[in-house]
C-alpha positions in Angstrom: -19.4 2.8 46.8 -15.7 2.7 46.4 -13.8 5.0 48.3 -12.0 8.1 46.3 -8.5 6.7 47.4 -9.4 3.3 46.1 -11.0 5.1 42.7 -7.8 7.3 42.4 -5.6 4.1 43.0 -7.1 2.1 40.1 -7.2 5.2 37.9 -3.3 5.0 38.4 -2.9 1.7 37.7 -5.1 2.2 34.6 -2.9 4.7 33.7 0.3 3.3 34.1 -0.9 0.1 32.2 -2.1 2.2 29.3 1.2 4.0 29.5 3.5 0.5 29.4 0.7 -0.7 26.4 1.6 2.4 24.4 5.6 1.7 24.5 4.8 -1.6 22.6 2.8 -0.5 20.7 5.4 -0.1 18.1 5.7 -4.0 17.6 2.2 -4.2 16.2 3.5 -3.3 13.1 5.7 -5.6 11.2 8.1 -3.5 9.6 9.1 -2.3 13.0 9.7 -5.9 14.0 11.6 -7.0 10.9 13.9 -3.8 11.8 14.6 -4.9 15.6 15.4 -8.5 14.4 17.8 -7.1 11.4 18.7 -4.3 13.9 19.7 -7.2 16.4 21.7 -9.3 14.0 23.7 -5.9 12.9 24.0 -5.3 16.7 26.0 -8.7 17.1 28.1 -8.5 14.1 28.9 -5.2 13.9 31.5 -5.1 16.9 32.3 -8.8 16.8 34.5 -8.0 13.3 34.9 -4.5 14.4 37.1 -5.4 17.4 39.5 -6.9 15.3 39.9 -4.0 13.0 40.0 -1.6 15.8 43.1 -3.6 17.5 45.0 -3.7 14.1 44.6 -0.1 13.9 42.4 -0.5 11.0 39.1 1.9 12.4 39.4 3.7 9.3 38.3 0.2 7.0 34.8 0.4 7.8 34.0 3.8 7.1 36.2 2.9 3.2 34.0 -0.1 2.9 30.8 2.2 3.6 31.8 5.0 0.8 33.0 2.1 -1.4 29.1 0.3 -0.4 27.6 3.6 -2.2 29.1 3.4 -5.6 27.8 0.0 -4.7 24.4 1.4 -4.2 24.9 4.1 -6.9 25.6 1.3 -9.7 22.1 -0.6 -8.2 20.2 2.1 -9.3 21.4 2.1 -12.7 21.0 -1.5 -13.0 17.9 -1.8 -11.3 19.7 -4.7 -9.2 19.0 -5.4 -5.8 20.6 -2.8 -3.4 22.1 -5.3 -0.5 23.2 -7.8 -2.7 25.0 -4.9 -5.6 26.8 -3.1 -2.6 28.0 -6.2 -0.9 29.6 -7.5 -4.4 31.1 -4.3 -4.5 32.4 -3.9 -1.2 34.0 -7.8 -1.6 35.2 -6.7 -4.8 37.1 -3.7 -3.5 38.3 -5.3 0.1 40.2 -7.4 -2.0 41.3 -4.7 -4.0 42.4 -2.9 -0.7 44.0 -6.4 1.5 46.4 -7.1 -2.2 47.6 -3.7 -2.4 48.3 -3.9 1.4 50.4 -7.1 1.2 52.3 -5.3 -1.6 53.9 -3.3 1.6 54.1 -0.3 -1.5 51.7 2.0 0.5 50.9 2.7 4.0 47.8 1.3 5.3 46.2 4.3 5.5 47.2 5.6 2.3 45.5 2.9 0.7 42.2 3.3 2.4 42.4 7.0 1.5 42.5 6.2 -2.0 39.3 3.6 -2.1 37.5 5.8 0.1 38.1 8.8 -1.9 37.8 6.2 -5.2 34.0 5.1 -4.1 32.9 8.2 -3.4 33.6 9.5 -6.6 32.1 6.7 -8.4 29.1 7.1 -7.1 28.9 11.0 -7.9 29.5 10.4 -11.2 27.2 7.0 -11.2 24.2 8.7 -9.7 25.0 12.1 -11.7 24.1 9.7 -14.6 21.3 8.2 -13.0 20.0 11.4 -12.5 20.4 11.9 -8.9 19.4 10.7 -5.5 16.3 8.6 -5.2 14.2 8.6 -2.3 14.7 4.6 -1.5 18.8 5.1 -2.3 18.6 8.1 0.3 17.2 5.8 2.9 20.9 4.0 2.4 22.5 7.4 3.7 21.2 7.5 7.0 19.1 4.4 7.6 15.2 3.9 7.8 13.6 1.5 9.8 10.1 1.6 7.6 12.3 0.0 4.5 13.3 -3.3 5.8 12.1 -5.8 3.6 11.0 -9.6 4.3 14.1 -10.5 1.4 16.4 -7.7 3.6 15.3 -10.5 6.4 17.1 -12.9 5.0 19.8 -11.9 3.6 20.9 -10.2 6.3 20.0 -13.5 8.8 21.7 -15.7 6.2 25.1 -13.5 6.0 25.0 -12.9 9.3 25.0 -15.8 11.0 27.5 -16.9 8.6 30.5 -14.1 9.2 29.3 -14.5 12.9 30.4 -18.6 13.2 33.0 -17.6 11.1 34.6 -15.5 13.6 33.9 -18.0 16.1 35.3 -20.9 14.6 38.8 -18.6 13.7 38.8 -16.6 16.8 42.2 -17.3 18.3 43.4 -17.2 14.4 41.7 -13.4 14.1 43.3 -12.3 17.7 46.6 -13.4 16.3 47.2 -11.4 13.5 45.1 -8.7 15.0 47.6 -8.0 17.6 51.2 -9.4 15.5 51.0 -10.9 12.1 54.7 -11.8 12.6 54.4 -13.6 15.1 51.1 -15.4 13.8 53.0 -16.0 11.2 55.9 -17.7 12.6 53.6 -20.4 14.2 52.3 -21.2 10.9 49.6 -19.2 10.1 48.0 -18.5 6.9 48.2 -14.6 7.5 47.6 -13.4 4.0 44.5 -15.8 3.9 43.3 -14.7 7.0 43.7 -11.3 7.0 41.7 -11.7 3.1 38.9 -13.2 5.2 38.8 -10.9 7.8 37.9 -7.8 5.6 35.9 -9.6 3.0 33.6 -10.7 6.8 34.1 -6.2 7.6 32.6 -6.0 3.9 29.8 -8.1 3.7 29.3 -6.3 7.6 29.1 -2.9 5.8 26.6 -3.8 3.3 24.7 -5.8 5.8 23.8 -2.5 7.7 23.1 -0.3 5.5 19.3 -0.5 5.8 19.4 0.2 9.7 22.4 2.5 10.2 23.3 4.1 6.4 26.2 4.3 4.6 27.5 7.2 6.9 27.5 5.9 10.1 28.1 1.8 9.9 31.5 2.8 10.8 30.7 4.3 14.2 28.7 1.5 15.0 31.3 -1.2 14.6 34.2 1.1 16.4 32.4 3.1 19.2 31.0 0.5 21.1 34.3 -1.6 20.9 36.1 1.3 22.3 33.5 2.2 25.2 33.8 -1.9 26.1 37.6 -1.0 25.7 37.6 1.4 28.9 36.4 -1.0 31.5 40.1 -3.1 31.2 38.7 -6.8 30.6 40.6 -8.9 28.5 40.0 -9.5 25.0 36.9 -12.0 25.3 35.2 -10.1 27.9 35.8 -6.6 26.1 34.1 -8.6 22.5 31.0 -9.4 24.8 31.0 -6.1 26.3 30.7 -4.4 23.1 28.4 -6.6 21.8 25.7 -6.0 24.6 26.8 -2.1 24.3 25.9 -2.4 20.4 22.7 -4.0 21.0 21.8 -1.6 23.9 22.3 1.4 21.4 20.5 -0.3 18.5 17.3 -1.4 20.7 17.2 2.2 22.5 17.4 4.0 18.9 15.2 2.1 17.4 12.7 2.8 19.6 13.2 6.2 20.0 13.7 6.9 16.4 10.0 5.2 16.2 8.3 7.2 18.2 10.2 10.6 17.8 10.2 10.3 14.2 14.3 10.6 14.3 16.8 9.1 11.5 17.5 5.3 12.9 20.9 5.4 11.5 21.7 9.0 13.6 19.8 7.7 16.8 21.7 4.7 17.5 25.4 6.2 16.8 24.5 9.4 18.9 23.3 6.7 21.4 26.7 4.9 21.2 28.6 8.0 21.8 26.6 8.6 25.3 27.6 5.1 26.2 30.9 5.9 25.1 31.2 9.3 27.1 29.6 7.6 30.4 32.0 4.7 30.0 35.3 7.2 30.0 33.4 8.6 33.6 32.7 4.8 35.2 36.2 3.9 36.3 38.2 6.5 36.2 40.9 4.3 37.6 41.2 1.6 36.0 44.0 1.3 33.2 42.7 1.8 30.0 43.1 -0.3 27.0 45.2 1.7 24.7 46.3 -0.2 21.3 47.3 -3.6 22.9 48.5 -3.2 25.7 46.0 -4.7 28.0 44.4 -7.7 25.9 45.0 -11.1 26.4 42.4 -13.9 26.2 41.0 -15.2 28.9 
């Protein structure tokens, strides 16, 4: 007969087996692994354009480009057009709206985001007032659900993604340029207005990109927070990009997974998860120099 300690020895491992089992369970259902594969493409791309705009003191573009997504999303369900693809025209529409009115040097930068984010969200009111209100799948939008990823979500969001991702990687000494000094990009020959028209027509398409997994009120945190946490540490610029790339995909993977199994909004999960990363990384070396601005980048 087998001894008690040996029986209460395999009853643990049982246990523990059946325990590990159950925390995968969640990938036995397939809209839960379309969401970690969008949710790990929005994890890359989100802070790899969101550095940029945080070091030209442009933090405030993402969350413009997200109000200006819902009139976006608000005119979709009018139309009856597809959600992604109506708030990424939009968004493109209205970042070059806000990059022309920039170069006009009539307005401050922040004045002008004001005014489109103000701008969307009032379209959208009065868009969805006359569509007769919120529906259930547009409200998903707001906050993010993981259960409405779609196979065509799939790939759109691969397709775009991996596009404004090589994109940045082809023009990445070009984006760090006029991210820290368009006059001096400029003097070496630079195509500054050009780039600087690419850079948040790639934040737009972004925006629209993640609304599915994070919402139109909180793809903003997701492309600054985790930028800033990777900001605290003191790398230089390449190192601080990669940081806050793997501190992205860390929040996204952890919230997905707790927002399956807790029931929890995915879009609210993952920023309140970026935050605690955020918070720890302000505690992990308390002296090292911090990257304030641009001070302390340089590539290497």
């Amino acid at each position: 007969m087998m001894s008690y300690t040996a029986r209460h020895s395999a009853s643990s491992t049982e246990r523990i087996r059946g325990n590990i089992n159950s925390m995968f369970t969640l990938f036995h259902y397939d809209f839960m692994v379309r969401a970690f594969i969008a949710g790990g493409i929005i994890g890359i791309l989100a802070p790899v354009v969101g550095i940029f705009l945080v070091v030209k003191r442009y933090s405030l573009m993402a969350d413009t480009l997200a109000h200006i997504s819902l009139a976006g999303l608000a005119i979709s369900a009018l139309l009856k057009t597809p959600p992604v693809i109506t708030a990424a025209a939009t968004t493109l529409l209205a970042s070059l709206g806000i990059e022309r009115l920039r170069a006009t040097r009539k307005l401050f930068g922040e004045s002008i985001l004001a005014l489109f984010l103000t701008g969307g969200l009032a379209v959208a009111v009065v868009i969805l007032s006359a569509a007769k209100g919120l529906s259930g799948n547009l409200l998903s939008y707001l906050f993010g659900s993981i259960t409405t990823v779609s196979r065509l979500d799939i790939w759109i969001i691969s397709t775009l993604g991996i596009v404004v991702i090589g994109t940045t990687l082809f023009l990445y000494r070009q984006f760090f340029a006029i991210a820290f000094d368009e006059d001096v990009a400029r003097a070496q020959g630079m195509p500054v207005a050009k780039l600087n028209m690419l850079l948040i027509m790639m934040a737009a398409v972004s925006v629209s990109l993640a609304l599915r997994i994070v919402g139109v009120l909180l793809i903003g945190a997701l492309m600054v927070i985790p930028v800033l946490a990777s900001m605290q540490f003191g790398f230089g610029f390449k190192k601080t990009t990669v940081l806050a790339v793997i501190l992205s995909l860390i929040s996204v993977v952890a919230g997905l997974w707790i927002s399956f199994y807790l029931n929890f909004a995915s879009g609210g999960t993952i920023v309140l998860i970026a935050l605690l990363i955020f918070l720890g990384s302000l505690f992990v070396h308390p002296g090292t120099p911090r990257m304030v601005g641009k001070t302390y980048f340089h590539v290497h």
